[in-house]
C-alpha positions in Angstrom: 3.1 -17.9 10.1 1.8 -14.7 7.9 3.6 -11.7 8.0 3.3 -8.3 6.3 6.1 -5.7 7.2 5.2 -2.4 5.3 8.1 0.1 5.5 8.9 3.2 3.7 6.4 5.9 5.7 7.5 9.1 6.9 6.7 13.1 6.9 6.9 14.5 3.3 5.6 18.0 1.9 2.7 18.0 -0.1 3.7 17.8 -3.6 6.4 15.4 -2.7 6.9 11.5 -3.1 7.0 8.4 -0.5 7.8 4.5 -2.2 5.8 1.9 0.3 7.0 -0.9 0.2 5.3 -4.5 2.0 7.5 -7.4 2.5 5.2 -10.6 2.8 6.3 -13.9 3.9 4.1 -17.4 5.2 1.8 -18.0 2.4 2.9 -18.6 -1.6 2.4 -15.0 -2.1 2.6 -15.4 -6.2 -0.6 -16.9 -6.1 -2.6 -14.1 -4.1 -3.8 -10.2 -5.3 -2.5 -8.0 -3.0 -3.8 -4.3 -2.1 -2.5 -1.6 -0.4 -5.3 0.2 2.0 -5.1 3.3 4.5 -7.0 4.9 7.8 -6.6 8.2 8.8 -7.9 9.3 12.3 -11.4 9.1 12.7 -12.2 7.1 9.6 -12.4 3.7 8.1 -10.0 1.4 6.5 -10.0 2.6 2.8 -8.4 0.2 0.1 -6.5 3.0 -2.2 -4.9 0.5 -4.9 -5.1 -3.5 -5.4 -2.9 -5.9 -8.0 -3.6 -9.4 -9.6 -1.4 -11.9 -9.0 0.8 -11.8 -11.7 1.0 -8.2 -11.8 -0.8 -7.5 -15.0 -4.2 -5.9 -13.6 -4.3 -3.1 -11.5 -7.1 -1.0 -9.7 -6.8 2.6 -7.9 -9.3 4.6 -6.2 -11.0 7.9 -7.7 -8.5 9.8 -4.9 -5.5 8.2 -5.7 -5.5 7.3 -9.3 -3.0 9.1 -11.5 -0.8 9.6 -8.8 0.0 6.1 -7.1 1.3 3.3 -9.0 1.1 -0.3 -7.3 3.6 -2.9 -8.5 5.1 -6.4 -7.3 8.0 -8.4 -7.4 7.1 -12.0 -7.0 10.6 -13.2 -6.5 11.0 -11.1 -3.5 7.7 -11.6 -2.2 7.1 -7.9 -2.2 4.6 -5.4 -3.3 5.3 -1.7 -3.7 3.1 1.6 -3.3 5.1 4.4 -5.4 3.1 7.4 -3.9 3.8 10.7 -5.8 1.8 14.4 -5.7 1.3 13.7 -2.4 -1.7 15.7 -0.7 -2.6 16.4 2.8 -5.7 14.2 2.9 -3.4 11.4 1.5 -1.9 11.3 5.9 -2.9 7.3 6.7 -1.3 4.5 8.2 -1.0 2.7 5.1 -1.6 -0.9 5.5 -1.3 -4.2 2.8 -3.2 -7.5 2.8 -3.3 -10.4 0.6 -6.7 -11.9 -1.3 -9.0 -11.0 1.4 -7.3 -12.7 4.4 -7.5 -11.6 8.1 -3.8 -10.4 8.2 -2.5 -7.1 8.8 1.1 -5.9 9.1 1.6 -3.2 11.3 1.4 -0.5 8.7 3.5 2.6 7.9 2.6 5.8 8.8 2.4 8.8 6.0 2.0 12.0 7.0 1.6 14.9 4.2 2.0 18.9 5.6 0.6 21.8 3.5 
């Protein structure tokens, strides 16, 4: 079955860095775009950056672009969130999904302190 483990969370000073990283596994995962989204308390499930399948094309919000870098590694079936500059209003669970599929890994949580 699907599976998305997302790993690499944790408290970090603003200014500081995190490296997400979201190990996928049940579908050919070379084949799919894959994005990285976040919700903080209170708000909505935001998708922050997104790749093509081959890793070529990328795309980053307005608040995160210049700052987060999304790559993959097909031959590990992984994609990664380098998060740097970190702000406050970056604190999410941080979440992946492949294509637009139904499947959610239990995310990672991110917490940024001022």
């Amino acid at each position: 079955q699907v599976q998305l483990v997302e790993s690499g969370g944790g408290l970090v000073q603003a200014g500081g860095s995190l490296r997400l990283s979201c190990a996928a596994s049940g579908f050919t995962f070379s084949s799919y775009a894959m994005g990285w989204y976040r919700q903080a308390p209170g708000k909505e499930r935001e998708l922050v950056a997104g790749i093509n399948s081959g890793g070529s094309t990328t795309y980053y919000s307005g608040s995160v672009k210049g700052r987060f870098t999304i790559s993959r590694d097909n031959t590990k079936n992984t994609v990664y969130l380098q998060m740097d500059s970190l702000k406050p209003e970056d604190t999410a669970v941080y979440y992946c999904r492949y294509g637009k599929s139904d499947y959610w890994g239990q995310g990672t949580q991110v917490t940024v302190s001022s």
